[in-house]
C-alpha positions as CSV (number, residue, x, y, z in Angstrom):
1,X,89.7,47.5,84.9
2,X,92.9,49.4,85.1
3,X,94.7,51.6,82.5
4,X,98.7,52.1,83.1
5,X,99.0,55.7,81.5
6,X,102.3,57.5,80.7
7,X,102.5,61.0,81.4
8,X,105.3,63.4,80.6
9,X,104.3,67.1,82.1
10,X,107.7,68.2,81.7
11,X,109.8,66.7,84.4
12,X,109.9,63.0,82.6
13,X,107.7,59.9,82.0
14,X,105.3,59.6,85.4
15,X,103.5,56.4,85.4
16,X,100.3,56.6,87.2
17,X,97.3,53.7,87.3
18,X,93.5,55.2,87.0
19,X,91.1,54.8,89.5
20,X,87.6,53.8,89.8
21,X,86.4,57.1,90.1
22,X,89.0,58.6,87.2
23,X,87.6,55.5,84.8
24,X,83.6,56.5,86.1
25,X,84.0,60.3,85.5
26,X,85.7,59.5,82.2
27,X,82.4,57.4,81.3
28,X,80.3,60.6,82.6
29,X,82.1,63.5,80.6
30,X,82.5,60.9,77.1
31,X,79.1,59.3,77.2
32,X,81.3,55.9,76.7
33,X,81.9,53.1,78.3
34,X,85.4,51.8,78.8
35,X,85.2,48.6,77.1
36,X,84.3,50.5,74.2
37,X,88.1,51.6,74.1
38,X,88.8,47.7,72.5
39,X,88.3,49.6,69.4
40,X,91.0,52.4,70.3
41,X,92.0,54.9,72.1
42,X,92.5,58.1,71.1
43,X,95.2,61.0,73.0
44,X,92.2,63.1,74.4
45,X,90.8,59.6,76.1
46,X,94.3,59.1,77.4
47,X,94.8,62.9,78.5
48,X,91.2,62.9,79.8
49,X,92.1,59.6,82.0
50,X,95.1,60.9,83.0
51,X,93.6,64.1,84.4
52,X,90.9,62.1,86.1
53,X,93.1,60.2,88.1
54,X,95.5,63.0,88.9
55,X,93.0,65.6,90.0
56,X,94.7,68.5,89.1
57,X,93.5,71.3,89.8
58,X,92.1,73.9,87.0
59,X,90.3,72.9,83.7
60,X,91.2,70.2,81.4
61,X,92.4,72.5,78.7
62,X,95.1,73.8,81.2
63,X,95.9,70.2,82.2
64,X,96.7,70.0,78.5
65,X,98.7,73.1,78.0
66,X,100.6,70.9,80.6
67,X,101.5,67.6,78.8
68,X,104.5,66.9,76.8
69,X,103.4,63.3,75.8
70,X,101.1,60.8,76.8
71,X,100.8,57.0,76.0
72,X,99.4,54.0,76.9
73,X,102.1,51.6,79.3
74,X,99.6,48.4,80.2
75,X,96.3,47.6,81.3
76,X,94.4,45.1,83.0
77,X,92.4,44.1,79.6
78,X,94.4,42.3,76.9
79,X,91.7,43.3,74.1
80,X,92.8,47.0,74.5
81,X,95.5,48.2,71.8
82,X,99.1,48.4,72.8
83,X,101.9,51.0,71.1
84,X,105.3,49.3,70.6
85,X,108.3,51.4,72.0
């Protein structure tokens, strides 16, 4: 499974698609599993993915200070919830 994450740090929209790894050490720090995002997913899942499969450097919390949005875009399951533009 792959999430299509939008992520605005203050230059634009950057579109990046998580990883393996970025979806596994999501699953680590959350205690979850992936598929249970069917049932929604909330900003700090999205941030949390996103940060995952940038790798940026510092804590999460900083990583946060960082973001000016961040949405959903696609993903590989069809039973995950979209946001309509």
């Amino acid at each position: 499974m792959k999430l299509v994450i939008g992520v605005d740090r203050g230059e634009g929209m950057e579109t990046i698609t998580t990883t393996p790894r970025a979806i596994i050490e999501w699953e680590r720090k959350t205690k979850s599993k992936i598929s249970n995002l069917s049932n929604g997913i909330g900003l700090e899942d999205l941030a949390m993915l996103a940060w995952f499969t940038l790798g940026s450097p510092g804590s999460f919390n900083d990583f946060m200070d960082t973001l000016k949005d961040v949405e959903p875009l696609a993903d590989e399951n069809p039973n995950l919830p979209h946001q309509e533009a």
